[in-house]
N, CA, C and O atoms as a GROMACS GRO file, in nm:
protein
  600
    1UNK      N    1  13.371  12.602  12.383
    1UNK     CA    2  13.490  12.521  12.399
    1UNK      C    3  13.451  12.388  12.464
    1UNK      O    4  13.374  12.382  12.560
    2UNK      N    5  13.507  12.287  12.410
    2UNK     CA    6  13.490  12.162  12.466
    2UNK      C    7  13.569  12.078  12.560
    2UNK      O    8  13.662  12.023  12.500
    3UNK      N    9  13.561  12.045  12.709
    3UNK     CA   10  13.663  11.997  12.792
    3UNK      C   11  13.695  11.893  12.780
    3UNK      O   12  13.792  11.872  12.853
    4UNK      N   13  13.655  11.778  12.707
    4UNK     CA   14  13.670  11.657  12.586
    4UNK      C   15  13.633  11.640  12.450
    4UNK      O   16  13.520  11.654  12.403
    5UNK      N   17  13.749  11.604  12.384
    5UNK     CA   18  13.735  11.649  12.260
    5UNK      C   19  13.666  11.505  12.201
    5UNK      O   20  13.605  11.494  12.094
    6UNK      N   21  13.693  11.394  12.305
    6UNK     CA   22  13.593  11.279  12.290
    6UNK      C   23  13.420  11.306  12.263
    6UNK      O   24  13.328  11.240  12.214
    7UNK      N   25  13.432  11.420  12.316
    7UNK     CA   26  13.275  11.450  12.320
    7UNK      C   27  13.244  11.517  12.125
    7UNK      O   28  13.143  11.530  12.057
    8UNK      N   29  13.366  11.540  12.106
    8UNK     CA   30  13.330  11.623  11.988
    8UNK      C   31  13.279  11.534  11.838
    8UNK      O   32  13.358  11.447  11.800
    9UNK      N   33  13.181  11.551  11.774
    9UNK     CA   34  13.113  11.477  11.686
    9UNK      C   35  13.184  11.525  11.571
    9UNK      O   36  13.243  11.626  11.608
   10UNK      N   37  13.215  11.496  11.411
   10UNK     CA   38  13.241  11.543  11.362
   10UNK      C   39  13.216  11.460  11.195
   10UNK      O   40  13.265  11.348  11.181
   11UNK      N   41  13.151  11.513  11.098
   11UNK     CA   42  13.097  11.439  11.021
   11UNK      C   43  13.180  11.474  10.912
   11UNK      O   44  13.154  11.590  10.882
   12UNK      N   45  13.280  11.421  10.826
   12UNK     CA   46  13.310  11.456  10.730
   12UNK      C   47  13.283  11.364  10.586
   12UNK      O   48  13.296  11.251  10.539
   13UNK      N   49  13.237  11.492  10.554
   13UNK     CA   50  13.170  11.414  10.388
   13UNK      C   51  13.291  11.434  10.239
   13UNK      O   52  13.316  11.545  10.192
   14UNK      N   53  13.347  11.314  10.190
   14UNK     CA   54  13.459  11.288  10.133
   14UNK      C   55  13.478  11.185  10.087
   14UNK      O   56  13.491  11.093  10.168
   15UNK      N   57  13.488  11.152   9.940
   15UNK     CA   58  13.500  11.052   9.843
   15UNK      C   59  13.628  11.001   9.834
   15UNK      O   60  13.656  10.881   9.840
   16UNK      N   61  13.729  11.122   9.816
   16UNK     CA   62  13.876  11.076   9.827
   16UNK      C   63  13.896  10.977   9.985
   16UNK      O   64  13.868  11.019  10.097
   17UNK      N   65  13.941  10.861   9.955
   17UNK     CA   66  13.964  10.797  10.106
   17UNK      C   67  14.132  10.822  10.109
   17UNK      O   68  14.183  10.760  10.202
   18UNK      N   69  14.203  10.877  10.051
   18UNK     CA   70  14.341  10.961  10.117
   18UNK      C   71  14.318  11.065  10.190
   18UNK      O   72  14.360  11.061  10.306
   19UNK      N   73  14.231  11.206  10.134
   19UNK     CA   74  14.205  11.277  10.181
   19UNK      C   75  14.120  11.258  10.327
   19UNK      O   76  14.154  11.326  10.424
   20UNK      N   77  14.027  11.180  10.336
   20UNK     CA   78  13.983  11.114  10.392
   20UNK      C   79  14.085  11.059  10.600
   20UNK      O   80  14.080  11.098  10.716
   21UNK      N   81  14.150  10.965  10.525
   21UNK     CA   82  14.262  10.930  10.586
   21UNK      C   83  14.352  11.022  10.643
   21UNK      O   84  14.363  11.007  10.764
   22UNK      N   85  14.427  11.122  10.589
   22UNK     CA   86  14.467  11.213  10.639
   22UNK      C   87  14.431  11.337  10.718
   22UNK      O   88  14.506  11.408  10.784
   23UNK      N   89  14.309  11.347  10.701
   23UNK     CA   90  14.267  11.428  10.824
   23UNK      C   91  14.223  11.348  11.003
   23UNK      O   92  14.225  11.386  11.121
   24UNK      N   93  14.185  11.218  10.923
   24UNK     CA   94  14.160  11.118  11.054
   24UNK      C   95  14.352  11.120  11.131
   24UNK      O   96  14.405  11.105  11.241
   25UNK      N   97  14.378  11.138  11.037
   25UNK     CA   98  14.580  11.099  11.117
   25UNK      C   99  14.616  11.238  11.134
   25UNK      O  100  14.698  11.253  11.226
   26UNK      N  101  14.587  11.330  11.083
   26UNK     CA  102  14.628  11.493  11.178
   26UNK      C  103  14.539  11.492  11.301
   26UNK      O  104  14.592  11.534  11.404
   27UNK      N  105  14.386  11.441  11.307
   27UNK     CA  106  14.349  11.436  11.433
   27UNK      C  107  14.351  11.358  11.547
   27UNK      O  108  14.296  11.383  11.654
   28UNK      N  109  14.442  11.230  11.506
   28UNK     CA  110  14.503  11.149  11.611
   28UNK      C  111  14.650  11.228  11.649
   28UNK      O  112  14.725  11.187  11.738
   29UNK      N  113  14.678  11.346  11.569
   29UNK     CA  114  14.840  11.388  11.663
   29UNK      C  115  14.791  11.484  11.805
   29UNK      O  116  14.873  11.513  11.893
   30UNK      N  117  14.666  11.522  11.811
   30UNK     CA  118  14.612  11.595  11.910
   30UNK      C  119  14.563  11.490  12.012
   30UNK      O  120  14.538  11.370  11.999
   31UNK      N  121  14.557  11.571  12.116
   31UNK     CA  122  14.564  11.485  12.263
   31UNK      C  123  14.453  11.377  12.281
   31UNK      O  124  14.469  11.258  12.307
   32UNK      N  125  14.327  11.450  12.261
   32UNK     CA  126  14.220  11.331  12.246
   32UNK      C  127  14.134  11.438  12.091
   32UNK      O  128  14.094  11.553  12.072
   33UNK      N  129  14.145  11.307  12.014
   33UNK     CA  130  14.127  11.324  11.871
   33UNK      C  131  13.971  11.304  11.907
   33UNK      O  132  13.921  11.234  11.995
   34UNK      N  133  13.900  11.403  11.795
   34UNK     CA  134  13.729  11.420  11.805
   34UNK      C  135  13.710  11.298  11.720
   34UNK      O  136  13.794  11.280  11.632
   35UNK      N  137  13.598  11.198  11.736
   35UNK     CA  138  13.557  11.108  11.675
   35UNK      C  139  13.472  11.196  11.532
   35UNK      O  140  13.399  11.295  11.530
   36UNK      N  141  13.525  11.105  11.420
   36UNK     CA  142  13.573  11.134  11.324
   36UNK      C  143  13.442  11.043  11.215
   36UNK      O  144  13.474  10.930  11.179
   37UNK      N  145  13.326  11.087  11.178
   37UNK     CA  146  13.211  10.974  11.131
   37UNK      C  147  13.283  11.010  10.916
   37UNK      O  148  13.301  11.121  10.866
   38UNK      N  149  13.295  10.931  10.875
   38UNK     CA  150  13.333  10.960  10.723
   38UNK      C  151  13.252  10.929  10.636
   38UNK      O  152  13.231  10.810  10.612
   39UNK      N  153  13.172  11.052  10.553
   39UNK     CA  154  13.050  10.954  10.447
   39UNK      C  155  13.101  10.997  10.299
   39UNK      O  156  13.134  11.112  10.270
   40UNK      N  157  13.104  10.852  10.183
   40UNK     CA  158  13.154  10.947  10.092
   40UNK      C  159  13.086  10.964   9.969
   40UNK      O  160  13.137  10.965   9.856
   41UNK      N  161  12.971  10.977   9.998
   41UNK     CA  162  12.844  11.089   9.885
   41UNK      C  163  12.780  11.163   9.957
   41UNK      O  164  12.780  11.142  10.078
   42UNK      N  165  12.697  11.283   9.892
   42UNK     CA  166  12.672  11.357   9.950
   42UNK      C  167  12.504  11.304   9.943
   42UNK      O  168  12.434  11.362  10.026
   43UNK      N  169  12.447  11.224   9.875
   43UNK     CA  170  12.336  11.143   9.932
   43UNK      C  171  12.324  11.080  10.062
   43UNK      O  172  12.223  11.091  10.132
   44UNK      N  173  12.420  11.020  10.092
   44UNK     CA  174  12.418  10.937  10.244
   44UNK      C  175  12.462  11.023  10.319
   44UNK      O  176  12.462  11.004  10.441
   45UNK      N  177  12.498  11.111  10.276
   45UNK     CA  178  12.540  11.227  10.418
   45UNK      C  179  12.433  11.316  10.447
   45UNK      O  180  12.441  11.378  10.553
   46UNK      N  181  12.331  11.334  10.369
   46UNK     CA  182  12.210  11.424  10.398
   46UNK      C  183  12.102  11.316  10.478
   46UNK      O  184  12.013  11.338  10.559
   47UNK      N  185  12.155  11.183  10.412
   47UNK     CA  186  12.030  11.067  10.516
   47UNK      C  187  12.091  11.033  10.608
   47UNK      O  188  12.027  10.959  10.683
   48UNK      N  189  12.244  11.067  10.656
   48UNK     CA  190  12.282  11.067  10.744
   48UNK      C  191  12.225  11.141  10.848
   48UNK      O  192  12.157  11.100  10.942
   49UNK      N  193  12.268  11.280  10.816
   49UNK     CA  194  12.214  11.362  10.898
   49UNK      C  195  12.039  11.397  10.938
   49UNK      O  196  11.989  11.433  11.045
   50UNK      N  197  11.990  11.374  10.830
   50UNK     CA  198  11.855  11.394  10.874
   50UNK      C  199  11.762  11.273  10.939
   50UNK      O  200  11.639  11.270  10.929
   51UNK      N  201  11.867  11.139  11.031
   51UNK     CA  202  11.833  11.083  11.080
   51UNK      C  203  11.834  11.032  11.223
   51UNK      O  204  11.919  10.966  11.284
   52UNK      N  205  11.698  11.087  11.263
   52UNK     CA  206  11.665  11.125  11.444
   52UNK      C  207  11.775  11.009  11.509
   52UNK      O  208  11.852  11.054  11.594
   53UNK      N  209  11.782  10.920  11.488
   53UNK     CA  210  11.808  10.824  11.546
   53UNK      C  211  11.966  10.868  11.600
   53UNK      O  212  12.002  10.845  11.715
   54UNK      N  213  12.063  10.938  11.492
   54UNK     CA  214  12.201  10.911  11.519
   54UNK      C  215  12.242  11.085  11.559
   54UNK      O  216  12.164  11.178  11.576
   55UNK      N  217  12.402  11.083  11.565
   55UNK     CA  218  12.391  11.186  11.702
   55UNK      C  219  12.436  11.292  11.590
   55UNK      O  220  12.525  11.272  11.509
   56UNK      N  221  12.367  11.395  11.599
   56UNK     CA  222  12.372  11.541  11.515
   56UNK      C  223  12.527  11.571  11.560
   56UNK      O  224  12.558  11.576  11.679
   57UNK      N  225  12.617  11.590  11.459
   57UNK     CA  226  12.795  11.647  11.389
   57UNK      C  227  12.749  11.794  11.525
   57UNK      O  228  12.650  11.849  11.574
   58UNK      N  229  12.853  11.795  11.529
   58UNK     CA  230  12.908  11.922  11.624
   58UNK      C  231  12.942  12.025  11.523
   58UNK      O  232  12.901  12.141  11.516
   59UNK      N  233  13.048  11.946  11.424
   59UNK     CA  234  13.099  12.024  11.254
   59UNK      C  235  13.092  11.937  11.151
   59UNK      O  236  13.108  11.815  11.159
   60UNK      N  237  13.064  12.008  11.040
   60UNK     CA  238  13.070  11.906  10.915
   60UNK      C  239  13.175  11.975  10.818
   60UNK      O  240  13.180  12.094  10.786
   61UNK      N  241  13.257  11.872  10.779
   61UNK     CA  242  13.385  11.927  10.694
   61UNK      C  243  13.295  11.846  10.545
   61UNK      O  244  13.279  11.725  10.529
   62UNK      N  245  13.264  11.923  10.483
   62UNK     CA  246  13.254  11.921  10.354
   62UNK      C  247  13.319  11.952  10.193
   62UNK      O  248  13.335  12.063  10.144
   63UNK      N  249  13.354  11.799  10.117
   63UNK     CA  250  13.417  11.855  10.022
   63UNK      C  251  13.304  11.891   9.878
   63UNK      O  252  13.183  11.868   9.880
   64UNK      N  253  13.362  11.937   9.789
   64UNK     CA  254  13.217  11.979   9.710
   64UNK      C  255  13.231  11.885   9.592
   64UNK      O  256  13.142  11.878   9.508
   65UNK      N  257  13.325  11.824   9.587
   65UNK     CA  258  13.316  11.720   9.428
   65UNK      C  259  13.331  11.614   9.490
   65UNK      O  260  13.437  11.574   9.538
   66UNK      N  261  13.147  11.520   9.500
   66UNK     CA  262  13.133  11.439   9.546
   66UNK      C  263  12.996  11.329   9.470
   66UNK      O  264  12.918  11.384   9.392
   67UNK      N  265  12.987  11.253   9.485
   67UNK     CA  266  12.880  11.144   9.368
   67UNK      C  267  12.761  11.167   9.430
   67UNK      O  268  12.750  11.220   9.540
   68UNK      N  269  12.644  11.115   9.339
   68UNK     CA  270  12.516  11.142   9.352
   68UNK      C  271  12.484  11.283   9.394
   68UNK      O  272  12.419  11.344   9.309
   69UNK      N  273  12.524  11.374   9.548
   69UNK     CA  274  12.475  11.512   9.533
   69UNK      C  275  12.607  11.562   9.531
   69UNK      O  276  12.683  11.473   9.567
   70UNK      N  277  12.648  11.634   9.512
   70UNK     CA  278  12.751  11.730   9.511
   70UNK      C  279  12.750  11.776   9.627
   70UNK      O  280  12.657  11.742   9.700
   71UNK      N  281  12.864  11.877   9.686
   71UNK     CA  282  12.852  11.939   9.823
   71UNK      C  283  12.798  12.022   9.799
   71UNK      O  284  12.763  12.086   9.898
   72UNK      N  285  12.760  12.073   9.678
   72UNK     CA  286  12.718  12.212   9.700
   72UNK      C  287  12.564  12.247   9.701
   72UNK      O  288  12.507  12.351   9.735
   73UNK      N  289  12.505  12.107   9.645
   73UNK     CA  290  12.351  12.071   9.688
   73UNK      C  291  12.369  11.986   9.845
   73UNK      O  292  12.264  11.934   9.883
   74UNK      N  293  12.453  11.973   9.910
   74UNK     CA  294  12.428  11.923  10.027
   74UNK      C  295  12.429  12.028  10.096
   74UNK      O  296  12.354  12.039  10.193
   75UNK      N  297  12.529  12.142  10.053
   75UNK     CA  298  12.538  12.282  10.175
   75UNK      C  299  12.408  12.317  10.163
   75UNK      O  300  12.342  12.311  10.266
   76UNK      N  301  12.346  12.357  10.045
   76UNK     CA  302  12.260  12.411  10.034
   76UNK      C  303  12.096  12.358  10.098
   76UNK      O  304  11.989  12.416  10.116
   77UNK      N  305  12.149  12.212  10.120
   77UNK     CA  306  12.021  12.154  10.198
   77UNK      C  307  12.029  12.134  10.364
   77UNK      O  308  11.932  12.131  10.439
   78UNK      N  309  12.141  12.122  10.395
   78UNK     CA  310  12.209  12.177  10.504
   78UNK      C  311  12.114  12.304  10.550
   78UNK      O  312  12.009  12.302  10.614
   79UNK      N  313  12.179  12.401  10.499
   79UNK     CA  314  12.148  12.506  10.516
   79UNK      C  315  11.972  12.549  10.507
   79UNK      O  316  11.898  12.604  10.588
   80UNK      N  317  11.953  12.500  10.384
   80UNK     CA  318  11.750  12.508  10.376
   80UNK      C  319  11.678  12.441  10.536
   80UNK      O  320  11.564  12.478  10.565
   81UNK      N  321  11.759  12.335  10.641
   81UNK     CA  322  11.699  12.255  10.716
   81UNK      C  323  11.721  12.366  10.820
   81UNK      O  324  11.826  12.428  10.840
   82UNK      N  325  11.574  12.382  10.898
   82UNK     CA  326  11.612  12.438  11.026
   82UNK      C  327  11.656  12.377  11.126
   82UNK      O  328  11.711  12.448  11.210
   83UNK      N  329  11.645  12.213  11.156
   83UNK     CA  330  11.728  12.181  11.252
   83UNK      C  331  11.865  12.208  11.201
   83UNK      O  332  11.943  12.282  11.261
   84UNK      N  333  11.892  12.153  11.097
   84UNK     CA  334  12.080  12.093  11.046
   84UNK      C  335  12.155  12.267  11.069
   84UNK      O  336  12.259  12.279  11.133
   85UNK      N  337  12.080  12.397  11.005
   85UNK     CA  338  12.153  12.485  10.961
   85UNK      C  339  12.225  12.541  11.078
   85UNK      O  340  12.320  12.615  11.051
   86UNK      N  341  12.204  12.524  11.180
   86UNK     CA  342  12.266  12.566  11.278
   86UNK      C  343  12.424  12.508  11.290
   86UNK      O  344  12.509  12.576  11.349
   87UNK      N  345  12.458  12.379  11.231
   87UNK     CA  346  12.582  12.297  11.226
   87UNK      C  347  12.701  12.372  11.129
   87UNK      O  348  12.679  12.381  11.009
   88UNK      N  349  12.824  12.422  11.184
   88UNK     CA  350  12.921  12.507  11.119
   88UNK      C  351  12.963  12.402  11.011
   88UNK      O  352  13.024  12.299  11.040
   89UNK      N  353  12.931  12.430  10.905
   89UNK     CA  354  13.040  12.346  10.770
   89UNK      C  355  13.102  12.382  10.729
   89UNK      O  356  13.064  12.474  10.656
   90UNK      N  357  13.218  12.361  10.730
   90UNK     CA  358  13.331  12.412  10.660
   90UNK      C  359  13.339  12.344  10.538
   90UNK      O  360  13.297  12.230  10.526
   91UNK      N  361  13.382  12.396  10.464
   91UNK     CA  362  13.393  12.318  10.308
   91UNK      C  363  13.563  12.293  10.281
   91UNK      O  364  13.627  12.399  10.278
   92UNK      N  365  13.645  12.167  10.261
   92UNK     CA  366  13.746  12.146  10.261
   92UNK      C  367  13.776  12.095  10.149
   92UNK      O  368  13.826  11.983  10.157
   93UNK      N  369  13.758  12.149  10.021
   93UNK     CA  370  13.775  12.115   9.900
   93UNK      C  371  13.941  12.144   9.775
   93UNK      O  372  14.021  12.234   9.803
   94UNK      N  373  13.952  12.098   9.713
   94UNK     CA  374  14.059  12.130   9.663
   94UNK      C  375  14.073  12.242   9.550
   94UNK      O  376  14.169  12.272   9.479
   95UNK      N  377  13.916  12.304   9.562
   95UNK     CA  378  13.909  12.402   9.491
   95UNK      C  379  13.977  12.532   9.532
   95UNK      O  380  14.032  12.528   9.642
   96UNK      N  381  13.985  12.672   9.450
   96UNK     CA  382  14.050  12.745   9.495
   96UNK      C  383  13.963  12.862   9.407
   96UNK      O  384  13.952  12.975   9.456
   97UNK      N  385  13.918  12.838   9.309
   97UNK     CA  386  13.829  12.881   9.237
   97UNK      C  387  13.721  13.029   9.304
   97UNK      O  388  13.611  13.009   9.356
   98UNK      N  389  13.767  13.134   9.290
   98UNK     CA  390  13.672  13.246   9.324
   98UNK      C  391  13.534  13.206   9.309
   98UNK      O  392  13.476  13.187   9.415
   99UNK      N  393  13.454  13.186   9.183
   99UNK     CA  394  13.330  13.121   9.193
   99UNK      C  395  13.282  12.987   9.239
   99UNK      O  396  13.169  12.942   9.225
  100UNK      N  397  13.383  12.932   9.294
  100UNK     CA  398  13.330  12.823   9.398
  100UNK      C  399  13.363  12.918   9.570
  100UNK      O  400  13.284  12.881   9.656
  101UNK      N  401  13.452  13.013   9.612
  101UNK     CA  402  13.456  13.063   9.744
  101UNK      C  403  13.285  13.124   9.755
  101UNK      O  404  13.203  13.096   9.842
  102UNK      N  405  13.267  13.218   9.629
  102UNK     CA  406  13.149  13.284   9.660
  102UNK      C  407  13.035  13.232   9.647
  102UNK      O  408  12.930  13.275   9.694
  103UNK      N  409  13.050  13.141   9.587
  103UNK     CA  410  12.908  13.046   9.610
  103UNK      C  411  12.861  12.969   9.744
  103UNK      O  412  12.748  12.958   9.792
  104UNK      N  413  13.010  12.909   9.796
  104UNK     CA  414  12.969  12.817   9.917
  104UNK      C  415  12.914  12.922   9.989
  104UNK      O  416  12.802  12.908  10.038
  105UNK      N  417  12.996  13.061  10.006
  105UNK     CA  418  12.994  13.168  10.101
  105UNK      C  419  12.820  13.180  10.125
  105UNK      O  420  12.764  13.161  10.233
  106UNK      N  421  12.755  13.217   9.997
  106UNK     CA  422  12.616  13.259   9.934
  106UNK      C  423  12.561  13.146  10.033
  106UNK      O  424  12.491  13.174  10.130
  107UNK      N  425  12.593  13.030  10.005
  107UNK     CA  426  12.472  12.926  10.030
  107UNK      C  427  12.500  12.874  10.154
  107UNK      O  428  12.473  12.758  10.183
  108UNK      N  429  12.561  12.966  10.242
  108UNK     CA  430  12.597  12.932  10.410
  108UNK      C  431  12.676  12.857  10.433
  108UNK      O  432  12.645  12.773  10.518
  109UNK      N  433  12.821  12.849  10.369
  109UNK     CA  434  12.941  12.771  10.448
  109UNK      C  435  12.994  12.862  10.540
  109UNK      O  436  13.022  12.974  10.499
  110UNK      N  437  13.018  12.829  10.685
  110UNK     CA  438  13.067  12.914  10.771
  110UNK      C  439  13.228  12.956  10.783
  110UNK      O  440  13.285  13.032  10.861
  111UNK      N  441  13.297  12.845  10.633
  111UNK     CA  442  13.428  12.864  10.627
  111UNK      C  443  13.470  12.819  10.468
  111UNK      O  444  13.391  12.756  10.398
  112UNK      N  445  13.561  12.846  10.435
  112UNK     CA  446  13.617  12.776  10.314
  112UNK      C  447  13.767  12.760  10.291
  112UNK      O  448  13.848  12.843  10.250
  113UNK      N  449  13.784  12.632  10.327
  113UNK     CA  450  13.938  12.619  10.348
  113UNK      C  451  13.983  12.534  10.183
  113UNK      O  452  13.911  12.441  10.145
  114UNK      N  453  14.077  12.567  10.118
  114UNK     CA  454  14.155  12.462   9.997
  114UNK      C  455  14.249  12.387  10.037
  114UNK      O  456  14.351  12.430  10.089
  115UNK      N  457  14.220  12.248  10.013
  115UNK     CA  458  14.335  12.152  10.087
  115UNK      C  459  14.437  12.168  10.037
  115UNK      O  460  14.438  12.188   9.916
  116UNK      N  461  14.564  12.163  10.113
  116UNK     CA  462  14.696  12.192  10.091
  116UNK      C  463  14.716  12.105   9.985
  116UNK      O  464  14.626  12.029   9.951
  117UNK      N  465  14.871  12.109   9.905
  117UNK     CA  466  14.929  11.980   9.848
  117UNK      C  467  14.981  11.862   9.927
  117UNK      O  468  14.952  11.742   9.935
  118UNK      N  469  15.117  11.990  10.010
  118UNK     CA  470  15.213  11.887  10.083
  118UNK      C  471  15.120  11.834  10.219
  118UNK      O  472  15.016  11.889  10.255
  119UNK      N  473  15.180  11.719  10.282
  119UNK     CA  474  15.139  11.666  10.386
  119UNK      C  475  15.162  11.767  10.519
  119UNK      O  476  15.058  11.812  10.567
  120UNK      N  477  15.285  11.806  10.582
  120UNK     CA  478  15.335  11.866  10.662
  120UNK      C  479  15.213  12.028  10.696
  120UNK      O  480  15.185  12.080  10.804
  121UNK      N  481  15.152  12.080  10.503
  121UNK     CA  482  15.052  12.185  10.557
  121UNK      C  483  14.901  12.180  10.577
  121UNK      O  484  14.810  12.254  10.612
  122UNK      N  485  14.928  12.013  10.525
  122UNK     CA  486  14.754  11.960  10.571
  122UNK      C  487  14.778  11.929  10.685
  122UNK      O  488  14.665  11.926  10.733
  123UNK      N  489  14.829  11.910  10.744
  123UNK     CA  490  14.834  11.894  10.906
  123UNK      C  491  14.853  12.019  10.928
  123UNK      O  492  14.744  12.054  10.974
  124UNK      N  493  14.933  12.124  10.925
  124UNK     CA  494  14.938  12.268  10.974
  124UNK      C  495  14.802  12.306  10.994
  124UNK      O  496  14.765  12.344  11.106
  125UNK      N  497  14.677  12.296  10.841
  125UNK     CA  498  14.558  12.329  10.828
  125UNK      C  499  14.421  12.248  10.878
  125UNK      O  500  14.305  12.286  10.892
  126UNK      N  501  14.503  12.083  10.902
  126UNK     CA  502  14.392  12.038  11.023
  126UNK      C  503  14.385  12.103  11.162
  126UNK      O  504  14.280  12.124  11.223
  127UNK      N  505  14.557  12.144  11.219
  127UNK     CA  506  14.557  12.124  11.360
  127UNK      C  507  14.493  12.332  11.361
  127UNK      O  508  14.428  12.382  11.453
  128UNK      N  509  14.535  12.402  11.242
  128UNK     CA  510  14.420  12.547  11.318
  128UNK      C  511  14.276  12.523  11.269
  128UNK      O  512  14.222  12.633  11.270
  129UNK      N  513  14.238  12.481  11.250
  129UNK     CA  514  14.106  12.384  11.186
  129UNK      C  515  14.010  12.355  11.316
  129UNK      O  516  13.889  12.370  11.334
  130UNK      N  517  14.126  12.304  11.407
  130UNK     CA  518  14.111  12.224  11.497
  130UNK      C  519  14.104  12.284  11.661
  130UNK      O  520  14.052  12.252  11.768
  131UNK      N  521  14.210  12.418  11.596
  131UNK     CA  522  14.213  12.541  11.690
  131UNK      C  523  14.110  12.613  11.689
  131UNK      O  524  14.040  12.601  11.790
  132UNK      N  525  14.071  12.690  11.604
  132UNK     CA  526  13.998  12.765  11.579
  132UNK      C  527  13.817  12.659  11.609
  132UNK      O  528  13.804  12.598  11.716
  133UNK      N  529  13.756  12.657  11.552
  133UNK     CA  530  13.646  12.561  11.577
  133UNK      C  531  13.658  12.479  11.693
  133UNK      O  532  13.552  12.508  11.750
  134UNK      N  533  13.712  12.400  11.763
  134UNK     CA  534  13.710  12.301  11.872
  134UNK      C  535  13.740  12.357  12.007
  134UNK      O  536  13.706  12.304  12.113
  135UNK      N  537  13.795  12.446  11.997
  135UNK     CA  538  13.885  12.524  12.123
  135UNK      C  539  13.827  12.672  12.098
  135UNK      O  540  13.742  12.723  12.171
  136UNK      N  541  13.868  12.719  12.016
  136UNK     CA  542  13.826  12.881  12.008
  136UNK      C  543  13.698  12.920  12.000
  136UNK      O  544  13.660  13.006  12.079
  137UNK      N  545  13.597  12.858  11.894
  137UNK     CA  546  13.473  12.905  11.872
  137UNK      C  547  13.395  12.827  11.997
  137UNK      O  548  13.428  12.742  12.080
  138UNK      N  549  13.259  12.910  11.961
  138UNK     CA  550  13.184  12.853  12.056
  138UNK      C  551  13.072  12.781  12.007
  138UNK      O  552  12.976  12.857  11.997
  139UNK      N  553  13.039  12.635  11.963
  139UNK     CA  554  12.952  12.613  11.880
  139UNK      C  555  12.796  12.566  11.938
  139UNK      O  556  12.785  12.563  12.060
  140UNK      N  557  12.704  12.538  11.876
  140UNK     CA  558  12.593  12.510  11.950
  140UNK      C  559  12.620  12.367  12.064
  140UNK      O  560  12.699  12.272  12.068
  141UNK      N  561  12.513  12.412  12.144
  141UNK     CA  562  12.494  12.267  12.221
  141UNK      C  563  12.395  12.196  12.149
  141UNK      O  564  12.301  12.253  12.094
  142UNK      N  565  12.416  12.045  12.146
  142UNK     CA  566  12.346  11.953  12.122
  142UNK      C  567  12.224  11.910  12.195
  142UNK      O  568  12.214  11.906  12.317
  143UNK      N  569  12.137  11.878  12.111
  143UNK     CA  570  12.016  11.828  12.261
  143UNK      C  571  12.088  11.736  12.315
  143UNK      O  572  12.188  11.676  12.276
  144UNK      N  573  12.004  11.727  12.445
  144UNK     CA  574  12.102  11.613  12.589
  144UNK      C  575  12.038  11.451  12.517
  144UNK      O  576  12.074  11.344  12.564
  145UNK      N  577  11.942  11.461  12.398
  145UNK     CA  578  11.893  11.330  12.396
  145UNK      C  579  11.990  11.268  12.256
  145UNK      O  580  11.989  11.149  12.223
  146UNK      N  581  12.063  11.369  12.192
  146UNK     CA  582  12.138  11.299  12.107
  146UNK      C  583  12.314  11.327  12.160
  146UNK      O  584  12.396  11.372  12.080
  147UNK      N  585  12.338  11.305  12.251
  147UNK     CA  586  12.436  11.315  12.278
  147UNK      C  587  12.483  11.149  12.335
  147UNK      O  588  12.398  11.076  12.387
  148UNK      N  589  12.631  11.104  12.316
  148UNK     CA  590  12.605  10.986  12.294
  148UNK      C  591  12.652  10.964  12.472
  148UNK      O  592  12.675  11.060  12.546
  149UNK      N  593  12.657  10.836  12.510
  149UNK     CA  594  12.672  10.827  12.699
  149UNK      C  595  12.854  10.825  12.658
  149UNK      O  596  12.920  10.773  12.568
  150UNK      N  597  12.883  10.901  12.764
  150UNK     CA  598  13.037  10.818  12.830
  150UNK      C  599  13.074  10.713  12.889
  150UNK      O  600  13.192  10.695  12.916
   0.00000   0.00000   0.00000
């Protein structure tokens, strides 16, 4: 559990910039909203992450229909990395598709959520999103050298 949610990193990889947008505005209705990094291919989100320099995601919300890699070659490289695999990804896609649940499942998504239609239950499904993972779970600590100053 985190006693600032300022502290909380959060990388979401997402082409749609509505979808996009709307999860950044369900996490400004919470008290202190987790800073919110948005990449939208799944190429720049793997050179994102696999670069020492910037501060390793706390969570990565991943959607899977995305340009150059797909999410589902990013989970999967995610997951192949022994630093990265430790990072919970949830996959937040608009799929619903049984052979897309059991695949992410296979290739180490620690969740698989289908984005709502209406607005009112994408916010319902950011803010237990938000419960569950930020408050409830207990996720790794970050090294003290990529953690960013207050």
């Amino acid at each position: 559990m985190f006693t600032d949610m300022r502290d909380i990193e959060i990388l979401m990889v997402e082409d749609d910039p509505a979808d996009a947008e709307l999860v950044r505005e369900a996490f400004k209705r919470f008290d202190v909203a987790p800073r919110l990094d948005v990449i939208d291919d799944g190429q720049k989100a793997l050179d994102r992450l696999r670069d020492a320099k910037r501060v390793e995601p706390d969570l990565i919300l991943l959607d899977l229909n995305l340009p150059k890699l797909d999410g589902r070659q990013v989970l999967r490289a995610i997951k192949a990395d022994r630093r990265l695999r430790k990072i919970p990804t949830v996959v937040l896609t608009t799929s619903s598709a049984d052979a897309d649940v059991l695949q992410a499942y296979s290739d180490g998504a620690n969740c698989f959520l289908t984005k709502p239609l209406g607005l009112d239950e994408f916010f319902h499904m950011t803010k237990a999103l938000e419960r569950f993972w930020l408050q409830e779970a207990r996720l790794p600590t970050r090294p003290t050298a990529s953690r960013r100053p207050t």
